[in-house]
N, C-alpha and C positions, 0 to 999 in steps of 0.2 A: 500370494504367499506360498511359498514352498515346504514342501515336509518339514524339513529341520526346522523351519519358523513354525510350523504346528505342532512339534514337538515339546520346544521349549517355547512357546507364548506362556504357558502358566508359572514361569521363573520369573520370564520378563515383567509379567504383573505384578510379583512380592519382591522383584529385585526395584522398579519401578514405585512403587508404594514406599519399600524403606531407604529409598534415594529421598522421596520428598518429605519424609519425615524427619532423615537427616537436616534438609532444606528448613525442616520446622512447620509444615505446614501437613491437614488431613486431604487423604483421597477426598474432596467433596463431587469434585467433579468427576462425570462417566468416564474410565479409562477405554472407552471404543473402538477406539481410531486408529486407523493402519498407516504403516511409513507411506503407505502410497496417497492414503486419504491427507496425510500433513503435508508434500506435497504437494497436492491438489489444492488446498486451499490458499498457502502463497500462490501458483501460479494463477489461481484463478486472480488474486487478487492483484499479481502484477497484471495479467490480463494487456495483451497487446493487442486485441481490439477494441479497449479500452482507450489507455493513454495512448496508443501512437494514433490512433483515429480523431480522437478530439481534440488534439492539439496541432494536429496535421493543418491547418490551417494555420493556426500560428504562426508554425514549423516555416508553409511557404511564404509569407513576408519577412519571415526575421531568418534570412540564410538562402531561404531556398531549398531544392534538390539537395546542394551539393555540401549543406551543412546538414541537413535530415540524413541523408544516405553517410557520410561518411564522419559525422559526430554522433552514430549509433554505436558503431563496434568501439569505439574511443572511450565513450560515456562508460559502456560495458564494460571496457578493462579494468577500471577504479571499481566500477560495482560489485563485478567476481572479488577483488580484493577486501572489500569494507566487506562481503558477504561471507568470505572465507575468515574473517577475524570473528565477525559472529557467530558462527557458527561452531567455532572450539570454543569461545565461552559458552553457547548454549549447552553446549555437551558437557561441560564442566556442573555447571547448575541448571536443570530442565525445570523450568517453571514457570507458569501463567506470569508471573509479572515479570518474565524476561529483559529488557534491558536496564530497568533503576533497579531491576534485585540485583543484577551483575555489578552494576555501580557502588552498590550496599558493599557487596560483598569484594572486592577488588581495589578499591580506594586505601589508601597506604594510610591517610586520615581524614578528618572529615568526610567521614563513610556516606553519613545520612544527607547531609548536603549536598552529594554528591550524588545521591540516591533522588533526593526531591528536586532539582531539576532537571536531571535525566527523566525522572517520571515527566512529569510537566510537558518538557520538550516534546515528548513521547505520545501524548495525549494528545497535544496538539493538532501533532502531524496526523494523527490515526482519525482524530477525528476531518480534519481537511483533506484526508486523502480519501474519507468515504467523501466527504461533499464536495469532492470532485469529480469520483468513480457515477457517480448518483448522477449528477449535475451534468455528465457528458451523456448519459443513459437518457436523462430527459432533453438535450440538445437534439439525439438522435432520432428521439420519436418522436417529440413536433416535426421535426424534418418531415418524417414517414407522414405521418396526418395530416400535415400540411398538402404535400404532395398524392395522395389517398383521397382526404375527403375536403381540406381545405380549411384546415384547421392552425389560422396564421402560426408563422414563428414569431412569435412577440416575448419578449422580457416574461411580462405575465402569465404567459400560457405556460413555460419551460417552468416559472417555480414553481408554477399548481402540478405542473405532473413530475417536478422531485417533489413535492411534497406526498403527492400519492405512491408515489414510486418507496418512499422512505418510509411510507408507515407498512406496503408491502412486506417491505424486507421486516422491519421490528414484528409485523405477524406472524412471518413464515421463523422468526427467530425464535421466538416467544412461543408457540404452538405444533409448530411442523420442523422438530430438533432434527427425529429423524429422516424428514425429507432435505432437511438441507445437507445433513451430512452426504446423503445417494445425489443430492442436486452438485455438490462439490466435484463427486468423480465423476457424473455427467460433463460437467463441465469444460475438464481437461479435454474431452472428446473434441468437443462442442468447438473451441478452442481452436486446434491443432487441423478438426476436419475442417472446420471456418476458413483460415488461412489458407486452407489445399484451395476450396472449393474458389475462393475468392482470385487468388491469384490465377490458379487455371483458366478461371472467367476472362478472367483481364487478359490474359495472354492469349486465347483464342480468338473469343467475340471480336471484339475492336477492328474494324478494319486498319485503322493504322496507330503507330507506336511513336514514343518518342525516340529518338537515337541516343545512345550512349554516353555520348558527348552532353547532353541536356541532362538525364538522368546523374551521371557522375560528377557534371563539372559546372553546372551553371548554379551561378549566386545572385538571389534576387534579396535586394533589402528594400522594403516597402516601411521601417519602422522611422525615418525621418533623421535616424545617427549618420553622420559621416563615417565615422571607423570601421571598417570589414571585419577586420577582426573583433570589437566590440557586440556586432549583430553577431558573429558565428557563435563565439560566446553566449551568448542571451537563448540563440539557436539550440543550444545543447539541451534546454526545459523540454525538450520531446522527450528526448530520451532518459534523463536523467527519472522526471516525473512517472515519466511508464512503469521504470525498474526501481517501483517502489515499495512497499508492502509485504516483502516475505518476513518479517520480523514474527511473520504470521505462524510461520512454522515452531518459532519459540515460544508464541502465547498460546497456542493449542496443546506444550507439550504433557501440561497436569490430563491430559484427555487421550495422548498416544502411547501406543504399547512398544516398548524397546525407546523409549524419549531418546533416552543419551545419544543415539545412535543416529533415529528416526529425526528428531527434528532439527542436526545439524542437515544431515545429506536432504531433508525437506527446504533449508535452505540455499544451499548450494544451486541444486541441480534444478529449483524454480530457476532461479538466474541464469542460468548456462541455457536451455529449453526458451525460455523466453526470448533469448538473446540474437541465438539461432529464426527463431521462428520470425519474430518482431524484422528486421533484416531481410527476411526474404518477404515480407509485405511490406514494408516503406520499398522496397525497389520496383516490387508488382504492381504496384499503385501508381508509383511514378512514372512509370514506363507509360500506364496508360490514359495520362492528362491529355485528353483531345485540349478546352480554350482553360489555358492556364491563369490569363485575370477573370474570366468568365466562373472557375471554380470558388477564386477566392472571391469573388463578391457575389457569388450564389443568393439567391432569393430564400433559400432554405437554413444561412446561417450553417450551414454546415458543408463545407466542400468537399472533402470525398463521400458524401452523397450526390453532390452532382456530377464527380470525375464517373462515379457507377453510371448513371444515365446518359451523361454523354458518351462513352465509350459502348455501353451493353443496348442502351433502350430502355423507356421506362418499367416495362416490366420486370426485366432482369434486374434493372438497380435498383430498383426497390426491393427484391428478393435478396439481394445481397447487403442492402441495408438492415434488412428484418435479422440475418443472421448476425451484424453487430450490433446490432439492441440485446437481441437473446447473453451473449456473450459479457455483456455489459450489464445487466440486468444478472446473471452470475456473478459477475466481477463485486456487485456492490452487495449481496448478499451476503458473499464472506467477506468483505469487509465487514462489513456490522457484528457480525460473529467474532473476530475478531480485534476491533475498537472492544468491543464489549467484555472480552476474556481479560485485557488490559484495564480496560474503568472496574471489574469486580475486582482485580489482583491489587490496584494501586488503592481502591477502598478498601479491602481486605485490611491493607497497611493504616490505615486512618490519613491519608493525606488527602482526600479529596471532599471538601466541604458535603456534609450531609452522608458521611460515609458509611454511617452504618443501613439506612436505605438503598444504597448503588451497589452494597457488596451483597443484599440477599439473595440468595438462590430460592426460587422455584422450586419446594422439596418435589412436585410431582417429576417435573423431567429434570432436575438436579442442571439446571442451568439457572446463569445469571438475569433473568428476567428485567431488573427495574438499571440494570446497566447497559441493556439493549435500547432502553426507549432514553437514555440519557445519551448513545451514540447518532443514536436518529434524531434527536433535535438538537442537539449539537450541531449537525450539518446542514442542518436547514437553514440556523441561522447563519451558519459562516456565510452562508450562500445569498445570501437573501442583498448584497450590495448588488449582484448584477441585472436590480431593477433600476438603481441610478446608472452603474458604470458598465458600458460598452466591454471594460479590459477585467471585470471582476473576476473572470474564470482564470483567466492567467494567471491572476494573484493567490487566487485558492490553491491553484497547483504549484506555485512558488512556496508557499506558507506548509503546505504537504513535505516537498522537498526539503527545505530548510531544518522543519520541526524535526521531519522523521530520522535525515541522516543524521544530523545532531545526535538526536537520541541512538543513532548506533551507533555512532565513532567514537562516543565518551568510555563507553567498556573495554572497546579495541584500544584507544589509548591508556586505558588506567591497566589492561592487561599488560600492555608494551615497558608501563612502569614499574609493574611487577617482576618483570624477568623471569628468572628462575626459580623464583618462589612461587607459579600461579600453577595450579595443579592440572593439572589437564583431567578430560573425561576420556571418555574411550573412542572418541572421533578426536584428533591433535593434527596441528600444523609442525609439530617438530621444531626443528630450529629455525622453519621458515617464519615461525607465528609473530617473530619482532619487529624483521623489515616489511613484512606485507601491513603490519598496524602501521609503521609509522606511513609506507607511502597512504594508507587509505586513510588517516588523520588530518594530511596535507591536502589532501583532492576534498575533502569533504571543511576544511576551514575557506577554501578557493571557492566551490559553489554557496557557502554561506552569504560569504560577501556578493558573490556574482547575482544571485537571485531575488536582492535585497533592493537591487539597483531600476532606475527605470528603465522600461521597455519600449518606452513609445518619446519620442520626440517631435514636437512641443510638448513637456509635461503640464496636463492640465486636470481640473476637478476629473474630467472623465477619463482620462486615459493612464492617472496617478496610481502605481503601483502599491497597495495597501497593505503589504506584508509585513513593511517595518511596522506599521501602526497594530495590525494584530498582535503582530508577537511585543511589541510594548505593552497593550494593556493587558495580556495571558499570564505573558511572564513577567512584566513588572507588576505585577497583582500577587502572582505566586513569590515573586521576589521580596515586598513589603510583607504580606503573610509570616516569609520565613523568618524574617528580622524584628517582626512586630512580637509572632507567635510560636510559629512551628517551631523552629529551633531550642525552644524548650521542653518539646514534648514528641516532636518527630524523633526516634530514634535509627530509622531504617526501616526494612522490613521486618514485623511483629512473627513472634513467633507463639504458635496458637498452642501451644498448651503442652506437658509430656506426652512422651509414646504413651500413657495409658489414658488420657483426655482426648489424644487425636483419635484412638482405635474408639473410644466414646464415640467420637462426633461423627464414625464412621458407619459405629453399628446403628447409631439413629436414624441416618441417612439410609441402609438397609433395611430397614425394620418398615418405612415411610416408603421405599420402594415397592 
């Protein structure tokens, strides 16, 4: 932060406070948080030693190289686009229930409709993108114990330590606010120095490399489809699942100071940063596959833990594996933080069965406490099929994908049909703000369908992609709900009381601090 931001931070706070009471809602939550700390916690949460890591196996039977390397910056182009549409509505309305408030708010009619599957979708995804962020966390560290003290990879062993892995984070969420906030900007570090340290590895150690021609151009389909184009397709879930998560920057904005501002460009420039970085580790990696079937049917269930050992030796790859767990182990902590900012926002509103439990705060540290522990078993169970199914993790990050961009393209399109009527904030796309929605509407109806589809050929009990069948009974549950029920009583988002009830529920809030 520079002078002039020490200056004026105490405008930004009363200019910030009577923006969200505009919005209709009280400061509940700590306004602490720096543009750098929001962020920090999208990129943690896209985290590319996260998703490009765990799916990196994937990646090499469905594509190869030469769909991993060159359907990254591809993926990224529509993502900066769907990013940069959210990110002027963020700035337009900064608030924890970011994309179904925007829906509320932006729908020409059937506002609230519009608003409760946007939430929904939204939920979903937030919660499958932690129980995938988790779930590759604990892929990673059987790997490590397995190869340390010999601690098999088995189905069983990986959900007992996401499950311990999961109640970590809900304690460190629940208890240690503000460690996790100093663990957030540790993290970016963590992150950015990971990536140096890793690729250098690989580019040194190794005595020999792949050539260029393998790295850039070689396509291996191990998934049973005849179509190439079909497998490139299916290929792009590396990428696409990684640059997931900064939605993160708009559900922390009730918590940042200059929101309007702070949580578009905390969107943004996750993505761009990511994008860059991510890029130059899917090529660092691939350069240094010494036995390329030998990675993918590694003993450890996870392949670039074995490209590290093959290439470094077991001590090094194991030390540079210990640095993607750390990373990942990040990754899913703000996750949870922010699943959690969304299940209190969307209770807040009365949409989420048992709502006035999930929306309480914690008056001692003025967080959502019983919507942290509703984010963390939430994900345990999505997770919990990859004790029958071999392909259960793919699906989870397909069901991630689906849900989440769903849930961001429906504001960028309802704003696209707003025109010149939708107000901007003080972060604007200009006249650019129509066609960037409409092409990031069409890339994100494209992977709907694309990720919905099987991935493995013979489709069978274990290799059957499950995503259609989750989001049938989430959302055809929330769908009957609204037809049965809500629809008579969902209005959108509730607004909690006049400016002289909100400043109430504020000063009690200070009074309890």
């Amino acid at each position: 932060m520079d002078v002039s931001d020490q200056q004026t931070a105490p405008d930004h706070a009363d200019d910030d406070a009577a923006r969200l009471h505009q919005l209709g809602y009280a400061q509940e939550l700590k306004r602490t948080m720096s543009a750098f700390s929001n962020f920090a916690v999208s990129f943690t949460i896209i985290s590319i030693l996260s998703g490009c890591l765990t799916l990196y196996g994937f990646g090499m039977k469905t594509g190869g190289p030469a769909a991993m390397i060159w359907g990254w910056p591809l993926v990224g182009l529509f993502v900066i686009l769907v990013g940069l549409g959210m990110a002027e509505v963020c700035s337009s309305y900064p608030t924890a229930g970011g994309l179904y408030y925007w829906a509320a708010k932006l729908a020409p009619k059937n506002g609230p409709a519009w608003s409760w599957f946007t939430g929904w979708f939204n939920l979903i995804g937030q919660i499958a993108v932690t129980a995938g962020i988790d779930f590759g966390a604990a892929l990673f560290l059987n790997a490590f114990l397995d190869l340390q003290f010999g601690f098999e990879a088995t189905p069983g062993h990986t959900i007992l330590l996401l499950a311990i892995i999961l109640v970590v984070h809900g304690l460190l969420n629940t208890f240690g606010v503000r460690i996790v906030a100093v663990l957030n900007n540790v993290s970016v570090w963590w992150h950015v120095l990971g990536v140096l340290v890793i690729v250098g590895v690989l580019l040194i150690v190794p005595d020999k490399h792949q050539d260029a021609s393998f790295v850039f151009g070689s396509f291996v389909n191990q998934t049973g489809w005849g179509s190439s184009v079909y497998v490139f397709a299916l290929g792009l879930l590396v990428a696409q699942y990684t640059l997931t998560g900064y939605d993160a920057s708009a559900h922390m904005t009730e918590e940042t100071k200059n929101a309007a501002k702070a949580g578009p460009r905390g969107i943004v420039m996750s993505i761009v940063v990511s994008l860059v970085a991510g890029w130059v580790l899917l090529v660092g990696l691939t350069f240094a596959i010494q036995d390329y079937d030998g990675a993918v049917g590694s003993a450890t269930g996870v392949p670039p833990a074995q490209i590290f050992i093959d290439a470094t030796g077991a001590v090094t790859g194991k030390f540079l594996l210990l640095i993607c767990i750390g990373a990942q182990l990040f990754c899913g902590m703000a996750s949870v933080t922010a699943n959690s900012r969304m299940i209190y926002a969307f209770a807040r509103d009365g949409a989420i069965p048992g709502s006035g439990f999930w929306h309480r705060i914690n008056k001692r540290t003025q967080t959502p406490t019983n919507a942290v522990w509703l984010a963390a078993g939430g994900a345990l169970l999505l997770a919990l099929p990859y004790l029958w199914s071999a392909t259960a993790y793919a699906a989870v990050t397909s069901i991630a994908v689906v849900g989440l961009y769903v849930a961001y393209v429906i504001p960028v399109f309802l704003r696209v049909r707003r025109g010149d009527s939708f107000e901007p904030g003080p972060w604007t796309l200009g006249r650019w703000g129509k066609p960037i929605g409409i092409v990031a509407t069409v890339w994100v109806a494209l992977i709907f369908v694309l990720f919905m589809l099987p991935q493995v050929s013979p489709v069978t009990a274990d290799s059957f992609n499950y995503t259609p069948i989750a989001f049938l009974v989430v959302l055809g549950g929330a769908a009957l709900w609204w037809v049965v029920s809500a629809r008579k009583w969902f209005k959108g988002p509730k607004v909690q009381g006049s400016e002289a009830e909100l400043a109430a529920v504020e000063q009690e809030l200070k009074e309890l601090g």
